[in-house]
Backbone bond lengths (Angstrom), bond angles and torsions (degrees), N, CA, C in turn:
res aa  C-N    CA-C-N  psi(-1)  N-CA   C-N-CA  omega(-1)  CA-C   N-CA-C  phi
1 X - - - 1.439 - - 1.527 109.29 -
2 X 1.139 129.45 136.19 1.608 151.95 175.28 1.362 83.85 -44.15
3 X 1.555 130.38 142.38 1.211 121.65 129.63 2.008 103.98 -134.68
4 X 1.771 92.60 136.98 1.937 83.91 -174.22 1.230 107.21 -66.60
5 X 1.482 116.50 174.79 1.525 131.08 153.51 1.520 119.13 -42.72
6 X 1.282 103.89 110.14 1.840 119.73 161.99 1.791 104.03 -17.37
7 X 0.807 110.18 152.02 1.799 114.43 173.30 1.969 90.62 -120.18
8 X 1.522 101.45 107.34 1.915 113.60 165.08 1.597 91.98 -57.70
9 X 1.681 87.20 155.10 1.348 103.95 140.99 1.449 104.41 -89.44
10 X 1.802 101.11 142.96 1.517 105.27 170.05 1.382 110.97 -66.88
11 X 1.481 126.22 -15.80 1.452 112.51 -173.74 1.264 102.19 -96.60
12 X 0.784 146.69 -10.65 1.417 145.19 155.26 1.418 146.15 -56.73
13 X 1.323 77.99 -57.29 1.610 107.13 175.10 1.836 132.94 -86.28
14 X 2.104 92.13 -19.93 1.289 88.38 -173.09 1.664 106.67 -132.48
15 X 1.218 128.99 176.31 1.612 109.68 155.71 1.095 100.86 -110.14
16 X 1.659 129.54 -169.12 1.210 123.97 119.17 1.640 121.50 -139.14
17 X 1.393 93.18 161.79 1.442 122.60 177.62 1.762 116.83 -74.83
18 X 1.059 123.04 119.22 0.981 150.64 -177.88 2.162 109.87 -64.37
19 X 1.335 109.17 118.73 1.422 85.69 -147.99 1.936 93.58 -84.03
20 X 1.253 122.68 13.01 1.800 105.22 170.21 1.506 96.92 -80.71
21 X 1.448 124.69 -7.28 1.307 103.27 -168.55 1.591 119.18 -60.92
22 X 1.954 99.21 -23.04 1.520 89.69 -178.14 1.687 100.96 -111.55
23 X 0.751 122.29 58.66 1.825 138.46 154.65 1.653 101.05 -120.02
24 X 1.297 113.29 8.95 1.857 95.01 167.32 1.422 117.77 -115.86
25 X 1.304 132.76 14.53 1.194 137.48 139.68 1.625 99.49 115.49
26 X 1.190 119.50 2.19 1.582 116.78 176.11 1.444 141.03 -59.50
27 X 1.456 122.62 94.33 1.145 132.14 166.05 1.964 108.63 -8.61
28 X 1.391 93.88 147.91 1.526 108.15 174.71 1.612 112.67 -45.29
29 X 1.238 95.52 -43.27 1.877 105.70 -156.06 1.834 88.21 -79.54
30 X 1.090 114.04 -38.60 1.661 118.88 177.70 1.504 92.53 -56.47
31 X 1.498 139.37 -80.12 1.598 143.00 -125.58 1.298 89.79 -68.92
32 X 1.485 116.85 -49.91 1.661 139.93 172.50 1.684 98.63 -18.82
33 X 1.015 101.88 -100.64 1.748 127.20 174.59 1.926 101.78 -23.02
34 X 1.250 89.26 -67.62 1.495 86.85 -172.84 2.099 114.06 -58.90
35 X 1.115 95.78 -54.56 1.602 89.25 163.16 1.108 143.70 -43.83
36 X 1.679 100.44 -35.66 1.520 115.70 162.47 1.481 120.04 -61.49
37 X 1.557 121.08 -55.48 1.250 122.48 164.55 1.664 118.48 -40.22
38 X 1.407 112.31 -50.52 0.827 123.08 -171.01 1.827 100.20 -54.32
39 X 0.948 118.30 -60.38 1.810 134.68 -175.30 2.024 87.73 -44.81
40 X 1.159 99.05 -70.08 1.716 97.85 170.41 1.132 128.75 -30.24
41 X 1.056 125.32 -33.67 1.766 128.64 -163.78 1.417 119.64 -78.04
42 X 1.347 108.35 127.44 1.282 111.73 -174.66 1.515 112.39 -55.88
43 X 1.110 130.31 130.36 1.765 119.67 173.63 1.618 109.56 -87.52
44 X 1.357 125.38 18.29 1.199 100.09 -173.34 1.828 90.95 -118.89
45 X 1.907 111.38 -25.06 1.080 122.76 -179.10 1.540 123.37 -101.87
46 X 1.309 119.52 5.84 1.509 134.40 -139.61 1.422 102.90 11.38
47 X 1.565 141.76 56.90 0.805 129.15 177.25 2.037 119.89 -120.17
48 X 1.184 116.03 135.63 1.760 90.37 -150.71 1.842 69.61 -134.47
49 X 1.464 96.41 143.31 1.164 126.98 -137.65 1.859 106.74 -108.06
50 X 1.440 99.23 -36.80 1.479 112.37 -165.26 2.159 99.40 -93.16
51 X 1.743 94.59 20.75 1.544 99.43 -161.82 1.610 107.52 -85.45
């Protein structure tokens, strides 16, 4: 039987990136790191833990 694609929550499932982040000149290995934190961060505390 067919079954469609699950519908994510976007807060769950995704982050996002903020688009000045790439107007500040940051190397790959920098955006990397920072995205990761970013994926880390608490949304209720903005507080990211593994920082």
């Amino acid at each position: 039987m067919y079954q469609p694609w699950q519908k994510h929550d976007p807060a769950k499932y995704y982050f996002m990136v903020p688009n000045e982040v790439f107007s500040l000149g940051l190397n790959s290995s920098e955006l990397s790191i920072y995205s990761y934190l970013l994926r880390c961060e608490d949304r209720k505390t903005y507080q990211c833990h593994p920082s």
